[in-house]
N, CA, C and O of each residue as an XYZ file, in Angstrom:
496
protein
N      28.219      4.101     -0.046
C      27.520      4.504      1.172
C      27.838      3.497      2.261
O      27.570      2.352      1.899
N      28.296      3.578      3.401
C      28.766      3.069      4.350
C      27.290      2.381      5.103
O      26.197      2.737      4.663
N      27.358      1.598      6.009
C      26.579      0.715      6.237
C      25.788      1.675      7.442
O      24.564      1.553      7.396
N      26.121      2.280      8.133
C      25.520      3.223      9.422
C      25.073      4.213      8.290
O      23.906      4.586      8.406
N      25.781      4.723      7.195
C      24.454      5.851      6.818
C      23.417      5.481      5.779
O      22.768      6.338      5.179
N      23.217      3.614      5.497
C      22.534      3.301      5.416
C      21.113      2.937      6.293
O      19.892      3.058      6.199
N      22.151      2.409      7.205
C      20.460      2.225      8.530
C      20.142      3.385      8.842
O      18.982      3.467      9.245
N      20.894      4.631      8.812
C      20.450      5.651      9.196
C      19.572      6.449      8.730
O      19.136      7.460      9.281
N      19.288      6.020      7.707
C      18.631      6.961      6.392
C      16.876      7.106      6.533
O      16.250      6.326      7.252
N      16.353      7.952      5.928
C      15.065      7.941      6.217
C      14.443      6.487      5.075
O      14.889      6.061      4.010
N      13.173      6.042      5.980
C      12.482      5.097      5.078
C      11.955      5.503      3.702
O      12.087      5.042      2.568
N      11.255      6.628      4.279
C      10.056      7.252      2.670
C      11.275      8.185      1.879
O      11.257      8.440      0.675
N      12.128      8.542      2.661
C      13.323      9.348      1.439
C      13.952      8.556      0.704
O      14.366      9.048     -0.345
N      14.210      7.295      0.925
C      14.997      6.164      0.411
C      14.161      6.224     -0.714
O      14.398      6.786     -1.784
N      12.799      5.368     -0.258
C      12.214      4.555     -0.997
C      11.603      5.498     -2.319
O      11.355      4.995     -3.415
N      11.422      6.872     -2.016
C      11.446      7.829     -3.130
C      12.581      7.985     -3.864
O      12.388      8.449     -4.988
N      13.609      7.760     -3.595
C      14.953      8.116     -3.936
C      15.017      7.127     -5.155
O      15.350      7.490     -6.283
N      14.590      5.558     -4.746
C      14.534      4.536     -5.263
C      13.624      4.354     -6.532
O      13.825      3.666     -7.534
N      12.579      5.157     -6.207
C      11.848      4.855     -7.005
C      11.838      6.196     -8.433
O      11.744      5.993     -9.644
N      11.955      7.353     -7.782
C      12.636      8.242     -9.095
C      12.279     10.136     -8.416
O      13.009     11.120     -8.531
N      11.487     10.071     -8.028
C      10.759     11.739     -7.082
C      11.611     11.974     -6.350
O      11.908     11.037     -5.609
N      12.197     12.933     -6.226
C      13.116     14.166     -5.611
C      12.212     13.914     -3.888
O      11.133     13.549     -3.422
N      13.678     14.453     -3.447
C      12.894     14.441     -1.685
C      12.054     15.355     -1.044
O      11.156     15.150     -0.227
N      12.481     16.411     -1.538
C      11.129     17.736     -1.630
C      10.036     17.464     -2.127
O       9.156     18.210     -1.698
N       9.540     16.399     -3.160
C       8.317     16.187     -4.365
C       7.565     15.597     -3.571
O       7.877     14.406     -3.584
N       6.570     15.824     -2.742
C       5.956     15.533     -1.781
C       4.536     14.706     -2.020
O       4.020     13.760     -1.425
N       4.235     15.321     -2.905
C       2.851     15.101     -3.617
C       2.319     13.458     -3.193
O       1.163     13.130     -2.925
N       3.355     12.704     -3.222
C       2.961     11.244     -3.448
C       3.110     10.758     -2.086
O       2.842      9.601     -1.762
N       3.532     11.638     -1.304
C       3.733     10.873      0.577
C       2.786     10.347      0.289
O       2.722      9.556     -0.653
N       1.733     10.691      1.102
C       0.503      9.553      1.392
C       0.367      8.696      1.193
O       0.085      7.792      1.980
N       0.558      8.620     -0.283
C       0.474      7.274     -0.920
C       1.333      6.276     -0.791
O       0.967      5.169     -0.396
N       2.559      6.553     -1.107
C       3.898      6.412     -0.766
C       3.799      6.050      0.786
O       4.636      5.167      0.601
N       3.544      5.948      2.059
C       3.594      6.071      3.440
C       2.574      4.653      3.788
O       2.778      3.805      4.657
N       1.163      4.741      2.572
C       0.417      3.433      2.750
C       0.775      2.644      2.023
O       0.174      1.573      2.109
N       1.778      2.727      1.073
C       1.924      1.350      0.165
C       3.137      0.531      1.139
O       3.311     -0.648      1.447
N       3.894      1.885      1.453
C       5.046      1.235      2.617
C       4.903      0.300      4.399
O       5.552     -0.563      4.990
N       3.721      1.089      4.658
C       3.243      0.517      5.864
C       2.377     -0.952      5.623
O       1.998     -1.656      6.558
N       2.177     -1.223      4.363
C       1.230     -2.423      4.022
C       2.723     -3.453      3.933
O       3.056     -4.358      4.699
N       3.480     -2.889      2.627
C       4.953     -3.948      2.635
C       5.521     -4.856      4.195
O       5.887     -5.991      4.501
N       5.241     -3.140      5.045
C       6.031     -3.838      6.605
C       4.697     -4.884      7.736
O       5.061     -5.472      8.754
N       3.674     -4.887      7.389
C       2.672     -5.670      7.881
C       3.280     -6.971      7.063
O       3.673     -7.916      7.748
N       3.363     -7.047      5.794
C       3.716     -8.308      4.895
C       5.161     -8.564      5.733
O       5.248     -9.704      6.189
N       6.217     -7.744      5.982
C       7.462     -8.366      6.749
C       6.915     -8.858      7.923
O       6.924    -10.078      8.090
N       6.255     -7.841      9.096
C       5.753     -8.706     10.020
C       5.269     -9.966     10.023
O       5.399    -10.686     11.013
N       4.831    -10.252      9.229
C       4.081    -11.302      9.015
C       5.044    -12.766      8.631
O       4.668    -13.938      8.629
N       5.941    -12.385      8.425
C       7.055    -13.098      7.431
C       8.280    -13.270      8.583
O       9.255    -14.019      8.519
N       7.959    -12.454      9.514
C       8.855    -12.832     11.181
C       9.946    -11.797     11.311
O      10.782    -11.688     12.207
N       9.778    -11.108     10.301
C      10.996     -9.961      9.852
C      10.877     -8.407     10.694
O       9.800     -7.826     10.564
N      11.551     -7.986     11.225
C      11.875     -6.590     11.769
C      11.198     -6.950     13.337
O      10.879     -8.033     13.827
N      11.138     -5.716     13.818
C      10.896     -6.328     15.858
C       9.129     -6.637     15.591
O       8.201     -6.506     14.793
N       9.528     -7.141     16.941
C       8.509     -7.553     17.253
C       6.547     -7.073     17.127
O       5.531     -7.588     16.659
N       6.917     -5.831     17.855
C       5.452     -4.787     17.461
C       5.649     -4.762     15.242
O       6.619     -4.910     14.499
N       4.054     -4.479     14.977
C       4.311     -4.087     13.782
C       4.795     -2.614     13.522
O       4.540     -1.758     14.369
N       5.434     -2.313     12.462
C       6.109     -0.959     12.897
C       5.559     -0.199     11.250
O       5.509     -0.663     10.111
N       5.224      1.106     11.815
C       5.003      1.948     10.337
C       5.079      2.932     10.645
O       5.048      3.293     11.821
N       5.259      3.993      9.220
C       5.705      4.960      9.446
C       4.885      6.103      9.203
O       4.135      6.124      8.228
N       4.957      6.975      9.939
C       3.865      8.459      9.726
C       4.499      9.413      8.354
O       3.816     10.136      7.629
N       6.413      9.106      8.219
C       6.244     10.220      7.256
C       8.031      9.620      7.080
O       8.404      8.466      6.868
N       9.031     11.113      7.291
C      10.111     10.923      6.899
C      10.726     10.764      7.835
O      11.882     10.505      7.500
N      10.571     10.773      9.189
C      11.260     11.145     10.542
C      11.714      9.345     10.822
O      12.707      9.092     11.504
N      11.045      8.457     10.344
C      10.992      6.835     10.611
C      12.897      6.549      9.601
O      13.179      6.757      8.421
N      13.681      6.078     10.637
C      14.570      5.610      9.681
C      14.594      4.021      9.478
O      13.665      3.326      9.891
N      15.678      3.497      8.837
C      15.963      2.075      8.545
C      16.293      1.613     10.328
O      15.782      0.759     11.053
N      17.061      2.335     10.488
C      17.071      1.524     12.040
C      16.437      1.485     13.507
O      16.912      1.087     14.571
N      15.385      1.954     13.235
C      14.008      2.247     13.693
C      13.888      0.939     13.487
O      13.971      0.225     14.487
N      13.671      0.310     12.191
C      12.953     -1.349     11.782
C      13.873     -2.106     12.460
O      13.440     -2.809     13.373
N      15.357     -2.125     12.155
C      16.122     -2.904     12.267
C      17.619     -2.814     12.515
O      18.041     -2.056     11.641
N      18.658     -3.229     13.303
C      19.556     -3.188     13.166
C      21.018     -3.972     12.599
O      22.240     -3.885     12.717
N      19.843     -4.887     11.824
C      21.061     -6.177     10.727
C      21.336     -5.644     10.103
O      20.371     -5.100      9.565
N      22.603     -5.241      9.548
C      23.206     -4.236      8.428
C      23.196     -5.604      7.246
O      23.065     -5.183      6.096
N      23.263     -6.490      7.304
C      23.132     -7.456      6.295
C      21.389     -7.540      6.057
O      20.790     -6.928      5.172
N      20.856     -8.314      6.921
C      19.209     -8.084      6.382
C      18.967     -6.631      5.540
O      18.507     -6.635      4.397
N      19.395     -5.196      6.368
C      18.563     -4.129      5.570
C      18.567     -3.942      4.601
O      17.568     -3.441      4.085
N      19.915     -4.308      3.705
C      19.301     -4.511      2.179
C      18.597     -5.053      1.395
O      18.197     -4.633      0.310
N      18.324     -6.433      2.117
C      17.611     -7.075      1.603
C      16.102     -6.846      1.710
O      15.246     -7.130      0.873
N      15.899     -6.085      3.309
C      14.482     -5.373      3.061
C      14.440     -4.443      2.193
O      13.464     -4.343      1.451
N      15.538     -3.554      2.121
C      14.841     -2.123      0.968
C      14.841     -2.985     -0.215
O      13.641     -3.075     -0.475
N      15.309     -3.487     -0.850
C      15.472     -4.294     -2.283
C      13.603     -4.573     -1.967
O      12.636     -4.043     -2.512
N      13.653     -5.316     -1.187
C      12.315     -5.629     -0.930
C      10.958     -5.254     -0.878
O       9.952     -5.938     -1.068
N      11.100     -3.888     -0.550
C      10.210     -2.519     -0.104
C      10.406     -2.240     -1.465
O       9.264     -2.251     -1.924
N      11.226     -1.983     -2.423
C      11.095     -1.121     -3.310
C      10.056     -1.849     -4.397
O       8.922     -1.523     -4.747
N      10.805     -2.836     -4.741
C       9.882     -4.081     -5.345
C       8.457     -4.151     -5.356
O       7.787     -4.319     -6.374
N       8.075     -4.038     -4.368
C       6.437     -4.360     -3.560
C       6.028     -2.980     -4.048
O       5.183     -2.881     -4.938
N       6.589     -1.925     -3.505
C       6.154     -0.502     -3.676
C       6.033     -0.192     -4.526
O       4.997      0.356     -4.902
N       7.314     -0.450     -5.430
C       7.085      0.064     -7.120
C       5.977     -1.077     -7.745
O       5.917     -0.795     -8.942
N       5.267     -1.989     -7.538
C       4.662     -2.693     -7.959
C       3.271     -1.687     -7.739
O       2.466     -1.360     -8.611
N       3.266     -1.365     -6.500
C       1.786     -0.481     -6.234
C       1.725      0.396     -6.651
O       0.731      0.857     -7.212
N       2.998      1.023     -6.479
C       2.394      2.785     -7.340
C       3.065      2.983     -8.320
O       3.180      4.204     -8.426
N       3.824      2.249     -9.479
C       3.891      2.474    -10.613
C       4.681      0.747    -11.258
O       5.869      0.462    -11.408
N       3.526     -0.029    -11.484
C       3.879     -0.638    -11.971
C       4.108     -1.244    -13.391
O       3.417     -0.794    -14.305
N       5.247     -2.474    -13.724
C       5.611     -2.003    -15.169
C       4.738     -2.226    -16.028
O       3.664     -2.787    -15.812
N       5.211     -1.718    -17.290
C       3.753     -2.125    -18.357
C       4.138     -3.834    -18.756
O       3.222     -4.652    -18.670
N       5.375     -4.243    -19.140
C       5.747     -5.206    -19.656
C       5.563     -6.317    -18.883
O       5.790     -6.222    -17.677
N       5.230     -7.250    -19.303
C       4.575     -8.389    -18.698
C       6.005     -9.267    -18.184
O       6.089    -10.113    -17.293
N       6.852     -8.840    -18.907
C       8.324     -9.823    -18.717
C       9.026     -9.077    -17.955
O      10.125     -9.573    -17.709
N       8.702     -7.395    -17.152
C      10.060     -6.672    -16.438
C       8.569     -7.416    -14.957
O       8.841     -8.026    -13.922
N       7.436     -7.104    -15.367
C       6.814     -7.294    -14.141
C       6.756     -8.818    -13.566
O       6.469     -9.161    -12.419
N       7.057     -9.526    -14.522
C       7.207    -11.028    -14.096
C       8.125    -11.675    -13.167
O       8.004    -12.472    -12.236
N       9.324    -10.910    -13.879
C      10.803    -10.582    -13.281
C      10.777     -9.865    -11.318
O      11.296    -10.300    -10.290
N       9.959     -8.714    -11.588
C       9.356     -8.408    -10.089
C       9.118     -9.303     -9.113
O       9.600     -9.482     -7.994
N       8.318     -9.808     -9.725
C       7.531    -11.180     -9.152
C       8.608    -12.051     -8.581
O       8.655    -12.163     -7.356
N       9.484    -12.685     -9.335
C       9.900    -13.662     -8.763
C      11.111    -13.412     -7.920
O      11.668    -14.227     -7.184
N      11.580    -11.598     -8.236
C      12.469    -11.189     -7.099
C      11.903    -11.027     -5.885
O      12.616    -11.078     -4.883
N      10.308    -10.772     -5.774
C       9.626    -10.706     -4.492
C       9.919    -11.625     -3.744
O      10.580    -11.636     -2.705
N       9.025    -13.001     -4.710
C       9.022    -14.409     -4.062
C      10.443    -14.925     -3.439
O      10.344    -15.462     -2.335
N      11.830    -14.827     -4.038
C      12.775    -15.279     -3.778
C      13.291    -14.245     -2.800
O      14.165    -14.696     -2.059
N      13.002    -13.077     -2.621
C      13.413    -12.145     -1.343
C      12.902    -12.793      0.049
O      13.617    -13.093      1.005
N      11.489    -12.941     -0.062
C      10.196    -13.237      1.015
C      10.976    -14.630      1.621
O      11.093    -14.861      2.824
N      11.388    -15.342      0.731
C      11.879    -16.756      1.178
C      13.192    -16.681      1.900
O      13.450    -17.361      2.892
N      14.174    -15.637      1.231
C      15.422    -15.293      1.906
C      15.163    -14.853      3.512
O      15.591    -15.468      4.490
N      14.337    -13.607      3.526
C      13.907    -12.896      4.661
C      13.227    -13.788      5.531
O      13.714    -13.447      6.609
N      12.449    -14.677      5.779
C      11.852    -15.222      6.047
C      12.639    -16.661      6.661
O      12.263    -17.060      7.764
N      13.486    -17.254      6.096
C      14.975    -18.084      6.264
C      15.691    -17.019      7.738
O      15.791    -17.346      8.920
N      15.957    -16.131      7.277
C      16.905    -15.423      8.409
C      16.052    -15.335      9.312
O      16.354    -15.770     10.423
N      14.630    -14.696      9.072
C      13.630    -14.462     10.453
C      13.526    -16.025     11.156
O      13.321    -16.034     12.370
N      13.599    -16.777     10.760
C      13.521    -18.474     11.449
C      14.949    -18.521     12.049
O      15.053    -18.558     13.275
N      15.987    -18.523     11.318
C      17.709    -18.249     12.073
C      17.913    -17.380     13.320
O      18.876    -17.381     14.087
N      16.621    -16.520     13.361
C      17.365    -15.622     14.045
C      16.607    -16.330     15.563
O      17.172    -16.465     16.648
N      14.893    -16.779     15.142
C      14.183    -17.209     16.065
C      14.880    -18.606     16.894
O      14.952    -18.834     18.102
N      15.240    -19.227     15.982
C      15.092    -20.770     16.262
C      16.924    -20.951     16.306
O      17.289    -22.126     16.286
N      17.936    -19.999     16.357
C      19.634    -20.284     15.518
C      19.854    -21.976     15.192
O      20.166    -22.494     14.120
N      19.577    -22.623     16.498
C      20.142    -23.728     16.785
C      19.070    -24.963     15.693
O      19.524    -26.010     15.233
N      17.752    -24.509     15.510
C      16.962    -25.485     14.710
C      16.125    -26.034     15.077
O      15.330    -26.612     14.336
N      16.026    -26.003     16.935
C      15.563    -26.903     17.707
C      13.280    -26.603     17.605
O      12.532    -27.333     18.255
């Protein structure tokens, strides 16, 4: 998948895509739409994507709506999925969910590194 029809892509179709429900299987929007809009308050917060906090009503919200770093956006969906699949179906095993965990923590720190690079480039 090429990098433009990645940013291009819908947020909640991705992140369903990602997580295993067909794009028609609707049932779980809602849920799916608040576990995602909580993740992007946690990026806001973390200095990541523009400025306003940004969320999404449904499927119409794409990746480049948030952002236009074709390098960062993977590292947010990796990110989003993580967090998300933690909320609405998380693992039973104490060692795949542990594993979660510390891909969160070490994402948050990555993302969070670039959101300071991007603020501060020079360091000052």
């Amino acid at each position: 998948m090429s990098e433009t029809s990645t940013v291009n892509s819908s947020i909640l179709l991705s992140v369903k895509k990602m997580l295993g429900p067909s794009a028609d299987y609707d049932v779980f929007d809602p849920e799916l739409i608040i576990y995602i809009n909580s993740v992007f308050g946690t990026l806001h917060q973390l200095g990541v994507g523009p400025e306003e906090k940004f969320v999404i009503t449904g499927d119409s919200e794409l990746w480049s709506d948030f952002t236009t770093e074709g390098e960062e956006i993977e590292e947010v969906k990796s990110y989003m999925y993580l967090r998300v699949r933690l909320l609405f179906d998380p693992p039973s095993s104490s060692f795949v969910l542990s594993s979660f965990k510390e891909q969160i923590k070490e994402l948050e720190w990555r993302l969070q590194c670039k959101a300071e690079e991007i603020i501060d480039p020079l360091g000052e």
